[in-house]
C-alpha positions in Angstrom: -5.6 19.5 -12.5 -5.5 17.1 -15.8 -5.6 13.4 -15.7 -3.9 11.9 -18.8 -3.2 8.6 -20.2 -4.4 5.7 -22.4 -6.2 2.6 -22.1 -5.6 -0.7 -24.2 -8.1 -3.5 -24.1 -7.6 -6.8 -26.2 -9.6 -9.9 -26.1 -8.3 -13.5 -27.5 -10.5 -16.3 -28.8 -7.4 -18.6 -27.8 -9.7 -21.9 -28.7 -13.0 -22.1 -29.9 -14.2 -26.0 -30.2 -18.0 -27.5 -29.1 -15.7 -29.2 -26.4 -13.4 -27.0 -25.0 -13.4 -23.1 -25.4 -10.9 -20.3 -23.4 -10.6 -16.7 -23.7 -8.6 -13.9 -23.1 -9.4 -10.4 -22.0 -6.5 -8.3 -20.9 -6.8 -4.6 -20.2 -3.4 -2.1 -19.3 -4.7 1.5 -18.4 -1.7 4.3 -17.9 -2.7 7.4 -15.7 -0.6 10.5 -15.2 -2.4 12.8 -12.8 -0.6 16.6 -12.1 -2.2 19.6 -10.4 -1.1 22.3 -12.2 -2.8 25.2 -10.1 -4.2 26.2 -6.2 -6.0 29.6 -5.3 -4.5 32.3 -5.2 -2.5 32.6 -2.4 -2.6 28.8 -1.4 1.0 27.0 -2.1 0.0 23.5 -0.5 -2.9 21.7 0.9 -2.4 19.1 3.8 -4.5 16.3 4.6 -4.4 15.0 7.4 -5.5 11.2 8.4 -8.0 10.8 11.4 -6.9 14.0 13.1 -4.0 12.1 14.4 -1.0 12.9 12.0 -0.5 14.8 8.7 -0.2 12.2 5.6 -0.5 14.1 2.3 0.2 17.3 1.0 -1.4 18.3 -2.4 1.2 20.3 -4.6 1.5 22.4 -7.9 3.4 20.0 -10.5 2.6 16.9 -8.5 -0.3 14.2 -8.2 -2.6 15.0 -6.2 -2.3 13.5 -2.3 1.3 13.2 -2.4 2.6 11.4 0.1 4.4 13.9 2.6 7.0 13.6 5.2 11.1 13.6 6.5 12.9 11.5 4.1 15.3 9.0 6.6 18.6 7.1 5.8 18.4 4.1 7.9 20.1 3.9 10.7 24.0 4.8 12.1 25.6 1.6 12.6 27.9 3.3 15.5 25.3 4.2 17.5 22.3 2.9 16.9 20.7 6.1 16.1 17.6 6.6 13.3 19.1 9.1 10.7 17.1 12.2 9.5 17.7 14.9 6.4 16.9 17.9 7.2 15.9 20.3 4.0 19.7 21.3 3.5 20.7 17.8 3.1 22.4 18.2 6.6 21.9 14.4 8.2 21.0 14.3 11.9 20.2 11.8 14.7 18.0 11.6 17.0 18.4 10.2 20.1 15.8 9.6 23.2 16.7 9.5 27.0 14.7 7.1 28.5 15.9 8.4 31.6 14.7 11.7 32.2 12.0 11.6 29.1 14.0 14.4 26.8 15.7 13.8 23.8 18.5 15.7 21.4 19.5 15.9 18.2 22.8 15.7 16.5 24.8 16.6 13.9 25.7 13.0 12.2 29.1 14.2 11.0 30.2 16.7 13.8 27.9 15.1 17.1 27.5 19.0 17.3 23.6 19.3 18.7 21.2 19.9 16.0 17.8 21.5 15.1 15.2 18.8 15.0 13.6 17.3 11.8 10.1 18.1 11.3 7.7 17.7 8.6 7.0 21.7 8.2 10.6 22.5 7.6 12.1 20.0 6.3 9.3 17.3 4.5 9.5 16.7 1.7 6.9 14.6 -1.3 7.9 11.1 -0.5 5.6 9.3 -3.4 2.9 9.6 -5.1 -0.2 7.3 -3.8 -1.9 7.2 -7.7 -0.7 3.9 -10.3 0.6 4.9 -13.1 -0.2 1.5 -14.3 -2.6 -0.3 -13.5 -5.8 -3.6 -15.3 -6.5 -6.9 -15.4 -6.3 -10.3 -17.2 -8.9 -13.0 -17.1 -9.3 -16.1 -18.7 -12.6 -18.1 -19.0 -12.5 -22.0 -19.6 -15.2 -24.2 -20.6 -14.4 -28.0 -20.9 -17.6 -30.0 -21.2 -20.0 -29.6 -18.5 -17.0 -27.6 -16.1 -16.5 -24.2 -16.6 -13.6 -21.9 -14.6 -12.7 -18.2 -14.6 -9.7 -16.8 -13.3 -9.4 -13.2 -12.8 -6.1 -11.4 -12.2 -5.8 -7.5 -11.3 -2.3 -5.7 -11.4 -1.7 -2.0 -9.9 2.3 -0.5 -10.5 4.3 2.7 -9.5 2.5 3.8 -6.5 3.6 4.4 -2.8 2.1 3.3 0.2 2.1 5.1 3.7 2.6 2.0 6.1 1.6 4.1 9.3 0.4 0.8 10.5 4.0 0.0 10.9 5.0 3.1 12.4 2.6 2.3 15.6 3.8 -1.2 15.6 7.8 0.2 16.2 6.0 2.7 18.6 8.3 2.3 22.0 6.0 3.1 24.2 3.4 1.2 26.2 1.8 -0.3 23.6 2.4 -3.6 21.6 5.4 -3.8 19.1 5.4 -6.3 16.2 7.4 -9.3 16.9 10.6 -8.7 14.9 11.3 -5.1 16.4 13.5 -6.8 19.5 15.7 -9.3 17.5 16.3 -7.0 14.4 16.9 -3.6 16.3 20.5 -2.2 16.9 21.9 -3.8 19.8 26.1 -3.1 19.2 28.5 -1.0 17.1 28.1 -2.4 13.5 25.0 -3.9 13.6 23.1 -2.8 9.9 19.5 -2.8 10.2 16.8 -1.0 9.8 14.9 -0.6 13.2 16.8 1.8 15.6 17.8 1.3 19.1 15.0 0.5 21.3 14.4 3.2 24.2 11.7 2.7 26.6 9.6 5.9 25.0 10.6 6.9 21.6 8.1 7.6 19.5 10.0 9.7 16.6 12.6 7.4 15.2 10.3 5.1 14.3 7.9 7.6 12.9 5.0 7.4 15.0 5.2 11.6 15.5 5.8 12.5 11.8 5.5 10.4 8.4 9.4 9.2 7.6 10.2 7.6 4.6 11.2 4.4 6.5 7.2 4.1 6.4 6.7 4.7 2.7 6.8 1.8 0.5 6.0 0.6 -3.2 2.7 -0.9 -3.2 2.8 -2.4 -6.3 0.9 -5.5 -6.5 -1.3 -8.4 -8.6 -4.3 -9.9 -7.2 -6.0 -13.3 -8.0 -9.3 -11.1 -7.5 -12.0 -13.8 -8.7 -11.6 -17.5 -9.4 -14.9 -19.2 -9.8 -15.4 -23.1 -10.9 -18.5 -24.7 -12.0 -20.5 -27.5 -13.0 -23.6 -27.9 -15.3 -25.7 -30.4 -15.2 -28.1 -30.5 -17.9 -31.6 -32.5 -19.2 -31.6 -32.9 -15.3 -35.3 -33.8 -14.4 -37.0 -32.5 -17.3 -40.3 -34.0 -15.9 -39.8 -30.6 -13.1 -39.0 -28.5 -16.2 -35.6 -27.8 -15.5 -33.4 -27.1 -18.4 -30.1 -27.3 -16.6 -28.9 -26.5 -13.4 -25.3 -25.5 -12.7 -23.7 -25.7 -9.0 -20.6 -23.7 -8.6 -18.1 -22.0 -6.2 -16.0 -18.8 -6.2 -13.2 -17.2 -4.3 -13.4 -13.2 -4.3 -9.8 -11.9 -3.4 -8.0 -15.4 -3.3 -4.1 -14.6 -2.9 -2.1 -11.0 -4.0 1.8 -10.7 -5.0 3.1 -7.8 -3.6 6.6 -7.1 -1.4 4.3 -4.2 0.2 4.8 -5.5 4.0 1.3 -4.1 5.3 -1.8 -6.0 5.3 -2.9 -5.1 1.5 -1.3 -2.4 -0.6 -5.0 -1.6 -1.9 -6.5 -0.9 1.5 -7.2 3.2 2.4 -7.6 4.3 5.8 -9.3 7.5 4.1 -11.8 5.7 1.9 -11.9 7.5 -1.3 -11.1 10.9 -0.1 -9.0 12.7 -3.3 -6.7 14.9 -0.6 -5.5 11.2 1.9 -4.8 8.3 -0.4 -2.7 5.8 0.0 -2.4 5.8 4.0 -2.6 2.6 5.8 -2.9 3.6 9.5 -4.6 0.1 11.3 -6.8 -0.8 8.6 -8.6 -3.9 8.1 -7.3 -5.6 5.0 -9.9 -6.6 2.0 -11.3 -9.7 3.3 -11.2 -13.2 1.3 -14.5 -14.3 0.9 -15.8 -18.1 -0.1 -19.2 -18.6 -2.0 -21.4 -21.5 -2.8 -24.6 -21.9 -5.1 -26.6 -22.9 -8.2 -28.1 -21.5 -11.3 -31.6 -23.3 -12.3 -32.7 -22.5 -15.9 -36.3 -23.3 -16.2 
């Protein structure tokens, strides 16, 4: 496996007077990650996320912990039906009977019936979990006695499994997410997204198998730190204090992103190399709010 790329770092002295002073550090890192061998014998290795479903697949000429799964096509406006590609290109639907619990699969061209779509014949690398781009910008302000930092983080050209949304669209006795209802297919024509809902069905929304439906960029900035202070100084020398300087700081303020989970930086896998990039239920990075001083003596 090789790892290449650059990294650029540049810092500004954009005004430098005894009153007022801000500066500029802004760093742009590239990455380009590709495993170029397995063992003998080995063609892919799968990871799989909690036991519950297989995420990732690690492959010779990709980045490593690719996302892996059924690419989809939306959904067939006649029916109502989620639209799958099988490894030919052939397109298929699938459809569940509520009724008697079964379900069938169809040619989308000819209604003929149809092999079902699965991930081990006909997934597919969906995106790769690793920026290609990725730094930071932060500025630092000092005017007079108040002082305030602002620091920005970007990450770009990466995917994001959204397997939190998959169990949300999950039709059976569970919970949906509030806009599955109004925005599913209800009559011929209807474009959208979400499929019919069936009392059920847990494939066309991807709950059995990663679909591409559940894949999305996670591109993103961050207002990471923002901290503002005050210093007071000669402050009751008789104590022997030289200055003290009260201040408060916002870790993880507000973050730009159309990623439509919780937080396209979140892993459900922690750091494991083989699982990036999944986002099955997990707690986004909390905001936290802190208060304090500095005392120079």
């Amino acid at each position: 496996m090789f790892n290449t790329g650059f990294e650029f770092t540049v810092t500004s002295y954009n005004i430098n007077k005894k009153e007022f002073q801000w500066n500029t550090t802004f760093n742009f890192s590239t990455l380009k990650n590709e495993v170029t061998k397995l063992a003998p014998g080995i063609t892919d290795i799968i990871g799989t996320t909690a036991s519950l479903e297989q995420t990732n697949r690690t492959l010779v000429g990709y980045p490593i912990g690719m996302i892996f799964g059924v690419e989809t096509r939306g959904v067939d406006p006649d029916e109502g039906k989620r639209i799958f590609v099988k490894a030919d290109g052939t397109l298929v639907t699938y459809q569940h009977r509520a009724a008697t619990g079964h379900f069938n699969w169809e040619d989308l061209e000819s209604g003929a019936l149809a092999t079902a779509a699965n991930v081990a014949a006909d997934g597919k690398p969906l995106g790769s979990p690793i920026p290609k781009f990725y730094g930071g910008i932060d500025n630092n302000f000092v005017i007079g006695k108040f002082d305030f930092s602002l620091g920005l983080t970007y990450a770009l050209d990466f995917y994001v499994y959204n397997g939190s949304k998959a169990g949300l669209r999950d039709q059976r006795y569970w919970n949906n997410v509030s806009n599955v209802y109004p925005d599913s297919w209800k009559n011929p024509g209807d474009i959208t997204n979400i499929p019919r809902v069936i009392y059920g069905d847990n494939i066309s929304n991807g709950s059995s198998m990663v679909i591409s439906e559940n894949v999305e960029k996670g591109d993103y900035m961050k207002v990471r730190n923002f901290n503002f202070g005050y210093t007071f100084k000669n402050f009751l020398p008789s104590l022997g204090f030289q200055s003290i300087r009260v201040y408060t700081q916002i870790f993880n303020a507000y973050v730009l992103t159309k990623y439509s989970g919780s937080d396209p930086e979140v892993s459900s896998n922690g750091n494991a190399n083989l699982t990036p990039g999944v986002d099955r239920n997990t707690a986004p990075q909390a905001r936290s709010y802190t208060f304090g001083l500095n005392i120079n003596f």
